[in-house]
C-alpha positions as a printed Julia matrix, in Angstrom:
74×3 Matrix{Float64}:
  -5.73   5.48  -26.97
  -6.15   5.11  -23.41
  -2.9    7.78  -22.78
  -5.65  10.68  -25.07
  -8.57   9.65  -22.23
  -6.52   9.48  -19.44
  -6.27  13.51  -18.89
  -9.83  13.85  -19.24
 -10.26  10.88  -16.34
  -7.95  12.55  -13.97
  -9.73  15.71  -14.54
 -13.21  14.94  -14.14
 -12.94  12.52  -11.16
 -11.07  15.49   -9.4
 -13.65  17.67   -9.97
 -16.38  15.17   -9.16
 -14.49  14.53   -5.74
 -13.86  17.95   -4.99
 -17.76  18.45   -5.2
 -18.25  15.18   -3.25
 -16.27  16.17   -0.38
 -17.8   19.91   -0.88
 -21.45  18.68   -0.53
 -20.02  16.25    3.13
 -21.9   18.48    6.22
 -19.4   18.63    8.99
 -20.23  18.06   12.33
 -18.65  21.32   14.24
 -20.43  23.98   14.49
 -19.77  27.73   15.41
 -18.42  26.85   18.75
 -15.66  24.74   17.66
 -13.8   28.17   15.7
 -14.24  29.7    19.25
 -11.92  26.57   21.33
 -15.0   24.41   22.51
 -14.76  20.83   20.71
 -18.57  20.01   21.16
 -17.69  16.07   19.69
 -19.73  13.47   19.44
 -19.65  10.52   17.94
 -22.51   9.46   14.95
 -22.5    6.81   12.38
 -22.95   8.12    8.79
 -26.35   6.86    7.33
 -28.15   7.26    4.29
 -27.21   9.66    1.88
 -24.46  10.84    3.95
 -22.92   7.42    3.95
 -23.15   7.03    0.13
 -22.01  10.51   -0.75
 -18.48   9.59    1.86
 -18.69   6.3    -0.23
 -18.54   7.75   -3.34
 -15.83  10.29   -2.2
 -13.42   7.83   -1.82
 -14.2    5.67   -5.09
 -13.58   9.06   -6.82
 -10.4    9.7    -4.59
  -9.13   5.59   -5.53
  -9.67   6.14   -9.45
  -8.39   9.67   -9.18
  -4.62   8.01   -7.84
  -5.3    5.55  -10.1
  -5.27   7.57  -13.72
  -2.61   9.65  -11.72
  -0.6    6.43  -11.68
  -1.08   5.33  -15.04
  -0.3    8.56  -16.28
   3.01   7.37  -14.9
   3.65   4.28  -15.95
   1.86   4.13  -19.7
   4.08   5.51  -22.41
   3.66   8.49  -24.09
């Protein structure tokens, strides 16, 4: 049962992360294509810190149903 779900899980949590890390704002702008660095360090907070959160839930369970793909018999 779990080895018909399983493809759908991988799927979905790779295109939920994709969109996660998608929707991140970077913190270079136009200057950095150009050579200047311009960093600066910030602390993530509020939605920002909850949408890198998420990211990397999506990124665990995504290695996870990769593994178990694996390791469960077909």
């Amino acid at each position: 049962m779990l080895a018909t779900i399983l493809p759908y899980i991988t799927l979905a949590t790779a295109i939920l992360m994709i969109v996660s890390i998608l929707l991140q704002q970077r913190g270079s702008g136009l200057g950095a294509g150009f050579g200047s660095s311009g960093e600066f360090y910030t602390t993530r907070r509020g939605f920002d810190k909850n949408l890198f959160d998420v990211t990397i839930i999506f990124a665990v369970i995504f290695v996870l149903s990769i593994l178990a793909a694996l390791f469960l018999p077909s």
